[in-house]
C-alpha positions as CSV (number, residue, x, y, z in Angstrom):
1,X,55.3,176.7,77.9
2,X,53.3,179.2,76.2
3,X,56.2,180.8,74.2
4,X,57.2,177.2,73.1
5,X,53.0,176.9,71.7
6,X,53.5,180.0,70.0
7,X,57.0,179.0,68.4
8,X,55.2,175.5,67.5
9,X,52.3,177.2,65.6
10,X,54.3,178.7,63.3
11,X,56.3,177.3,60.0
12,X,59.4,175.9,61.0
13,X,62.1,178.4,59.5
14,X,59.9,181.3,60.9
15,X,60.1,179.8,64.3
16,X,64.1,179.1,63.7
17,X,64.5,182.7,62.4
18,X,62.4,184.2,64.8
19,X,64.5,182.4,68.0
20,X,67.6,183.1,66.2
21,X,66.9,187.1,65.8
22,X,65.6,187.4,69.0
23,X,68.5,186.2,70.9
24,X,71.3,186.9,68.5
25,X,69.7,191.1,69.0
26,X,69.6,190.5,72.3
27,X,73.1,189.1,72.6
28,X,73.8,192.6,70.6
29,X,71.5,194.9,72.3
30,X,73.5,193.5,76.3
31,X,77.1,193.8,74.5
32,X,76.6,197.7,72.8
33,X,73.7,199.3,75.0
34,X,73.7,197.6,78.5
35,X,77.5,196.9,79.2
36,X,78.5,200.2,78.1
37,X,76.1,201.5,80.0
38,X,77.3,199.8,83.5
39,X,81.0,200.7,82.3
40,X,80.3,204.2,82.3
41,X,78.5,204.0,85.9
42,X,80.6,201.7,87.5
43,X,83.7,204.3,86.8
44,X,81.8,206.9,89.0
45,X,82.4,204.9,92.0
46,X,85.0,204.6,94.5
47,X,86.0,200.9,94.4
48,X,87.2,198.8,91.1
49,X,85.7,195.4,92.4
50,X,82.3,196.3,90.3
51,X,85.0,196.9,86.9
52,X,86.2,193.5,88.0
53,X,82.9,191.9,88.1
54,X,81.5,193.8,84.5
55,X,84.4,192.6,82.8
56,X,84.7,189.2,84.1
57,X,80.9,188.5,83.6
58,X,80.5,189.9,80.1
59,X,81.2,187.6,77.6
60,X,79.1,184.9,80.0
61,X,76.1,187.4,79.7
62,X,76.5,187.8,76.0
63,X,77.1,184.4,75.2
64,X,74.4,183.0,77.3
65,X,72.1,185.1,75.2
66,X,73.4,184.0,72.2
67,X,73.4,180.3,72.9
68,X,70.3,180.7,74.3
69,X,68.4,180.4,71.0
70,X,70.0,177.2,70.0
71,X,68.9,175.4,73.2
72,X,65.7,176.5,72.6
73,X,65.4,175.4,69.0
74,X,66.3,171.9,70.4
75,X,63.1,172.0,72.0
76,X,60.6,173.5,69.4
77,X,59.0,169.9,68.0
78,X,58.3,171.7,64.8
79,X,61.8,172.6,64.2
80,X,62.8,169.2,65.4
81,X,60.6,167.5,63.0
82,X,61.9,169.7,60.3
83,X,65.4,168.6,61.0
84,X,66.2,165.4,58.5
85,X,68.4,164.4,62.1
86,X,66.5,162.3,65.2
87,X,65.1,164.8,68.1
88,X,68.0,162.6,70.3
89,X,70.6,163.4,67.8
90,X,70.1,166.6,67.7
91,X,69.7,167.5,71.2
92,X,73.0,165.1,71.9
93,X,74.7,167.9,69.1
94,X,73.2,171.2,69.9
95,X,70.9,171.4,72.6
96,X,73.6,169.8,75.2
97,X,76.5,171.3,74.2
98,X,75.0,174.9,74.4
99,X,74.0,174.5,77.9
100,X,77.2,172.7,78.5
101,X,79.2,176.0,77.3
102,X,76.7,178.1,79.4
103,X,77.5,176.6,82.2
104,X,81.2,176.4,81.9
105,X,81.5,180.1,80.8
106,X,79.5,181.5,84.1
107,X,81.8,179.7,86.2
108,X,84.7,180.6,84.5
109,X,83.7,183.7,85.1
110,X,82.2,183.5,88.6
111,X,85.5,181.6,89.6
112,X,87.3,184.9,87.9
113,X,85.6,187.7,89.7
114,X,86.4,186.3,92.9
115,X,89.9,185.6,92.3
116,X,90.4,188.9,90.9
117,X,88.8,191.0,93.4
118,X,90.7,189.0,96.1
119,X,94.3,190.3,94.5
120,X,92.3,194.0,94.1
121,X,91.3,193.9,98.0
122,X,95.1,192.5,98.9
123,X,96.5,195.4,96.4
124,X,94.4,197.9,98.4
125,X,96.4,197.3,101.8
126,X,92.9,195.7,103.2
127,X,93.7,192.5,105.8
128,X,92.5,189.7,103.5
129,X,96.3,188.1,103.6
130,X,94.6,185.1,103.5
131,X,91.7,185.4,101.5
132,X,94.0,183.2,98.9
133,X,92.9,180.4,101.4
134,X,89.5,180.7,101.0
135,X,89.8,181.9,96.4
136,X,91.3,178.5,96.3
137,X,88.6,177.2,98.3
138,X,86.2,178.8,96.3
139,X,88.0,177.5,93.3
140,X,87.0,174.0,94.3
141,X,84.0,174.4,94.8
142,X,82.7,176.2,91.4
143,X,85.1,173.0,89.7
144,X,82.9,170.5,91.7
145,X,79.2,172.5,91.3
146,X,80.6,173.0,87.2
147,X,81.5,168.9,86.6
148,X,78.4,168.1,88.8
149,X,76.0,170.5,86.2
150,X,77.6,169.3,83.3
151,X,76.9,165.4,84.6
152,X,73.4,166.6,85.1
153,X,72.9,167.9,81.6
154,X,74.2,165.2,80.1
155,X,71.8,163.0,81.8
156,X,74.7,161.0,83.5
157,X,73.9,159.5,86.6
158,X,76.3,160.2,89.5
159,X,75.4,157.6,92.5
160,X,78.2,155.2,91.2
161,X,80.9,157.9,91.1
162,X,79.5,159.2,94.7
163,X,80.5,155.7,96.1
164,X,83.7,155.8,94.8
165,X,84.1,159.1,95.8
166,X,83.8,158.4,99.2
167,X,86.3,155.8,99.5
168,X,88.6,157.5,97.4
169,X,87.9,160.5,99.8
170,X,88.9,158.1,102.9
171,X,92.4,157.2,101.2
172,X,93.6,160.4,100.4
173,X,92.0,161.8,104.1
174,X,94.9,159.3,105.4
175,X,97.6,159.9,102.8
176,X,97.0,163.4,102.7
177,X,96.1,164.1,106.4
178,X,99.0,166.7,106.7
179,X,98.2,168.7,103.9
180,X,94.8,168.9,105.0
181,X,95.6,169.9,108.3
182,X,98.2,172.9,106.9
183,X,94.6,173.9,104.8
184,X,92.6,174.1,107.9
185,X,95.3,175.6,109.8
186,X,95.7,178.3,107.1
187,X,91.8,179.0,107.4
188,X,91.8,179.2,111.0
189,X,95.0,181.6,110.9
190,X,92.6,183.6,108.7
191,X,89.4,183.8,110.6
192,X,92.1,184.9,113.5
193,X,93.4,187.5,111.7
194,X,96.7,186.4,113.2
195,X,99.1,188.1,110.5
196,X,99.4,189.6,107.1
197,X,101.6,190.1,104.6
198,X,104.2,192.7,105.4
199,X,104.1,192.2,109.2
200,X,107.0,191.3,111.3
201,X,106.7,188.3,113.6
202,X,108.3,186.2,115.6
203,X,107.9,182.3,116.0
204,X,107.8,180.5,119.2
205,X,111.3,178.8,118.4
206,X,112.9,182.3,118.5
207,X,112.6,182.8,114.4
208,X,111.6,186.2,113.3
209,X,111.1,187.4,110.1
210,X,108.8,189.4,107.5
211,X,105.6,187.6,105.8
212,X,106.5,187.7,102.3
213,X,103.4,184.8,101.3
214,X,100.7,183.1,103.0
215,X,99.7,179.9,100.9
216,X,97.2,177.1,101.2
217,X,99.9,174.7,102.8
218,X,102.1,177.1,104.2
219,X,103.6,180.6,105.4
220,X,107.1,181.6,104.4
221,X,108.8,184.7,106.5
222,X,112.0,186.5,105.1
223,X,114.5,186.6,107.7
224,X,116.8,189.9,108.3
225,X,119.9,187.4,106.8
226,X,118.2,187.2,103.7
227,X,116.7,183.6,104.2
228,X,113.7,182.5,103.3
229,X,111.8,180.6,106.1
230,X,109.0,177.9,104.8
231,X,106.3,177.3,107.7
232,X,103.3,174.7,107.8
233,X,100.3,176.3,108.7
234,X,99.4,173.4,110.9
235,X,102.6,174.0,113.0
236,X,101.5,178.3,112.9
237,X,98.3,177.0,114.0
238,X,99.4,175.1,117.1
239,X,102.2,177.4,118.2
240,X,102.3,181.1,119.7
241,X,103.2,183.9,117.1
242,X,103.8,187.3,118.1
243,X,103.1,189.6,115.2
244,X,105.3,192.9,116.3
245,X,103.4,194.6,113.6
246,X,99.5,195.0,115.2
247,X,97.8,196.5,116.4
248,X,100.7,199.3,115.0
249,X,103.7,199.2,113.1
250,X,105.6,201.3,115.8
251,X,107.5,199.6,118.4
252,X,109.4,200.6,121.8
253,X,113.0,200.4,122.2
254,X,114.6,200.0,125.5
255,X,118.1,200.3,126.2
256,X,119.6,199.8,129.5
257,X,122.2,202.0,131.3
258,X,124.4,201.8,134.1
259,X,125.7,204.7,135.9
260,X,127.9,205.2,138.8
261,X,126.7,205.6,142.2
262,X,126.9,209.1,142.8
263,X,126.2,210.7,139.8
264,X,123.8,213.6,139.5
265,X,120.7,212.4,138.1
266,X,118.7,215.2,136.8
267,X,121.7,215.8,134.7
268,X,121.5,212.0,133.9
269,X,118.6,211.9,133.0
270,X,118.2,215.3,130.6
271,X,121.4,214.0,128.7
272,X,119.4,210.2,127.7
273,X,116.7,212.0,126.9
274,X,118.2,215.0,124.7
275,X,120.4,211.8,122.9
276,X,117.0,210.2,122.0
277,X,115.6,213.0,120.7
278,X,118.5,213.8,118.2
279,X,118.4,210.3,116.6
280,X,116.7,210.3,113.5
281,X,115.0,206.9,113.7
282,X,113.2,207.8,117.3
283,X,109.5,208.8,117.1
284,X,108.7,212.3,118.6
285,X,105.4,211.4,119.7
286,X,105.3,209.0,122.1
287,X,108.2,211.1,123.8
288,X,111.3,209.5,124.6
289,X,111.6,208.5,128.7
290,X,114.6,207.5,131.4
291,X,113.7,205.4,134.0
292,X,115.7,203.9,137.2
293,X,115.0,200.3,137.5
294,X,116.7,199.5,140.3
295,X,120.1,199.9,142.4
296,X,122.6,197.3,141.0
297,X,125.7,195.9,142.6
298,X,127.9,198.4,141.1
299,X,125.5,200.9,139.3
300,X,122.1,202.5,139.4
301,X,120.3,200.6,136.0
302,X,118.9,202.9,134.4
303,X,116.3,202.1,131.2
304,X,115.8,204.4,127.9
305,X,112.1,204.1,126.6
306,X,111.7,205.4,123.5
307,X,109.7,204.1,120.2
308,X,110.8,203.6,116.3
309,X,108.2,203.3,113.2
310,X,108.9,199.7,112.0
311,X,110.1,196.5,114.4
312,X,112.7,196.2,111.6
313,X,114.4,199.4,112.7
314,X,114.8,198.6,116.3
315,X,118.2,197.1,116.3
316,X,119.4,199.8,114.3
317,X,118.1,202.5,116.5
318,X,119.8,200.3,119.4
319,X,122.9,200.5,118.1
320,X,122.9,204.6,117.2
321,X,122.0,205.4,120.8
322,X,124.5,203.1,122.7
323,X,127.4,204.9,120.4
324,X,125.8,208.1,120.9
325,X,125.3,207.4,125.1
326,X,128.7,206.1,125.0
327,X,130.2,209.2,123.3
328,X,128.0,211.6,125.1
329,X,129.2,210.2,128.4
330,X,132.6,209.9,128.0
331,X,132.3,214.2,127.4
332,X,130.3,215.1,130.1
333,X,132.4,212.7,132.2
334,X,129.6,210.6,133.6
335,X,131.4,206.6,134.2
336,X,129.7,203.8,133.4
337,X,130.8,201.6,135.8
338,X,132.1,197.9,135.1
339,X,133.7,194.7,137.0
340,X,137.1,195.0,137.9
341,X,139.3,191.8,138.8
342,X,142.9,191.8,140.4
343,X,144.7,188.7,138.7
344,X,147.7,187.1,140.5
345,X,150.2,184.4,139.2
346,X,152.4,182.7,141.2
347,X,154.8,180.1,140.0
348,X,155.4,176.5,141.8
349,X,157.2,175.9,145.1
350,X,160.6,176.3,145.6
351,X,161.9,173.1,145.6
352,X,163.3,171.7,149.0
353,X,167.1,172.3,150.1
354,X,169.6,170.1,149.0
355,X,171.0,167.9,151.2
356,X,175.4,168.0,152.0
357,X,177.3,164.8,150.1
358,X,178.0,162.7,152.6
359,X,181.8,162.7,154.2
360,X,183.6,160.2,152.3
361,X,185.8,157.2,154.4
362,X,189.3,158.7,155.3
363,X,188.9,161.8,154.2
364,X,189.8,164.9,155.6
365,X,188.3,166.2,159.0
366,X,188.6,169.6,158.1
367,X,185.7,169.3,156.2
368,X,182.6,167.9,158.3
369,X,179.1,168.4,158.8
370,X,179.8,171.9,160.4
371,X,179.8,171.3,164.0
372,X,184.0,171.0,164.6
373,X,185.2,170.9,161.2
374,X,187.2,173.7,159.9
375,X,187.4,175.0,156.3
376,X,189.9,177.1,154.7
377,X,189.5,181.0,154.5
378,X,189.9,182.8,151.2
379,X,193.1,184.2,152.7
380,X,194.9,181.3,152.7
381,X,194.2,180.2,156.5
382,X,191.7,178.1,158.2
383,X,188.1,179.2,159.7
384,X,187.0,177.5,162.7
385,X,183.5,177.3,162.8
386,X,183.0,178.3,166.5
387,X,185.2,181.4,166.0
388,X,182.1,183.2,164.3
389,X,184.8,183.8,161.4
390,X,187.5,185.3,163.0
391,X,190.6,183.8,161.4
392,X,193.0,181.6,163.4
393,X,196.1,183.7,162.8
């Protein structure tokens, strides 16, 4: 190069002190003039993700400059020959290990940036719930770029480790095929824009809950009981999720009535109406609605359509009208109309009649089987059976 000629014509410490001043100023010149600079423009703008980037990218800049002038002295042969240290030596204990830091500080700070502006974007409210998925993606690969550089720099040749890379790459693809199927699952739940955090959904197995963290290998819900809910991405991914938080946070309530056939309906229907309005938790806008489903065994079915401002609140606002249409009916005198059942007991059989004890051998024929016998009266006398009670006096 022809800045390298010009270094290499000159005495060796001028060519040192010249490489050294010009990148230590200019080290100086990007920390005290051109970062302040950019911190003072950037903070005229809307969005922090340019603070993020000047701050995470600073002390890269600055010490790239700085660093700079010792890999170049590595490579100015008059300096080298100057050195009482081989060219090998002191490339091996300067010149490497200056690019090596370069390198590792830039994708420190690349690796930062993005990680950083991922939490500013999910602290903003924006739908990037899962942009974790793809910061830990990005994660690995500025780590595999970084330890691929550094093997470069150091002249290390990679073909061997590539070899074993791949096999090692087929046993863990085996061992570790569900985890990588909960990471693919997570990115596909991502690119789908199925949910965020802070929505409300419900799982096809009848579990509904609030997003609380969307991982790599999994989603975890917070149930209303207070119970934390861990779910594989794979099984998210495979399954049908209704989010009862999109497009809109609002959701309709519905809350069946019965009424008695026979009842005025306009009056019915103003008093559903008028209750819905006075609870606190019902939206005024869309505007509460009756409407007669059909004509039941026993009742006219009526429906009350009204909406609330969260999924969350919709068993609550359940509960507050049915007390309120239950006290509201029973003072207007409106019946709600139920099944009645008559009940009857009965207790066993009456047993059979018992038969008479037989007449016993020589015993008196007074007292037979009722056709001639006679029996005695209470008065004293006898009864003939055939006399229809008349005593035989």
């Amino acid at each position: 190069m022809d800045i390298l000629a010009s270094l290499d014509a000159l005495p060796p410490w001028q060519a040192a002190a010249a490489v050294l001043v010009v990148s230590l100023g200019a080290a100086f010149v990007a920390e005290f003039v051109v970062i302040r600079t950019a911190r003072r423009l950037v903070t005229r703008t809307e969005t922090g993700l340019d603070e993020i980037a000047l701050a995470e990218l600073r002390l890269p800049l600055v010490a790239s400059l700085a660093l700079a002038g010792v890999f170049v002295l590595t490579r100015i042969e008059g300096v080298v020959a100057a050195v009482p240290v081989s060219a090998a030596a002191l490339e091996a204990f300067f010149g490497d290990p200056a690019l090596t830091i370069v390198v590792l500080l830039w994708a420190w700070g690349l690796n930062e940036t993005v990680n950083r502006g991922v939490d500013y974007l999910q602290e903003q409210g924006a739908r990037y719930d899962f942009a974790p998925v793809l910061s830990n993606v990005w994660t690995l690969v500025v780590a595999v770029g970084t330890v691929g550089t550094v093997l470069y720099v150091w002249e290390i040749d990679v073909t061997p480790l590539l070899a074993g890379a791949g096999i090692a790459g087929i046993a863990v693809g085996f061992a570790a095929k569900d985890t990588v199927a909960n990471f693919f699952g997570g990115v596909a739940l991502y690119f789908d824009d199925t949910y965020r955090v802070g929505d409300f959904v419900e799982l096809d197995s009848g579990e509904t809950g609030t997003v609380v963290k969307v991982g790599v290998r999994s989603t975890t819900l917070l149930t209303r009981d207070e119970v934390l809910v861990t779910v594989p991405n794979s099984v998210l991914n495979a399954t049908k999720v209704i989010n009862q938080s999109a497009p809109s946070r609002r959701r309709r309530v519905r809350v069946p009535v019965g009424v008695a056939y026979g009842t005025d309906l306009d009056a019915l229907e103003g008093l559903l109406v008028d209750i819905a309005v006075a609870e606190k938790l019902v939206l005024d806008s869309p505007k509460p609605r009756c409407r007669l489903r059909r004509f039941g065994d026993s009742a006219l079915e009526y429906e009350l359509l009204c909406w609330v401002s969260s999924p969350t609140r919709r068993a609550k606002a359940v509960h507050r009208l049915n007390r309120a249409i239950h006290d509201e009916f029973a003072e207007a005198g409106i019946e709600i109309p139920y099944p009645k059942r008559d009940v009857s007991v009965t207790g066993p059989a009456s047993a059979a009649a018992t038969p008479a004890p037989p007449t016993a051998a020589g015993g008196d024929d007074r007292v037979g089987d009722g056709a001639a016998g006679a029996v005695d009266s209470p008065a004293g006398g006898t009864v003939d059976p055939a006399s229809d009670g008349e005593s035989d006096r």
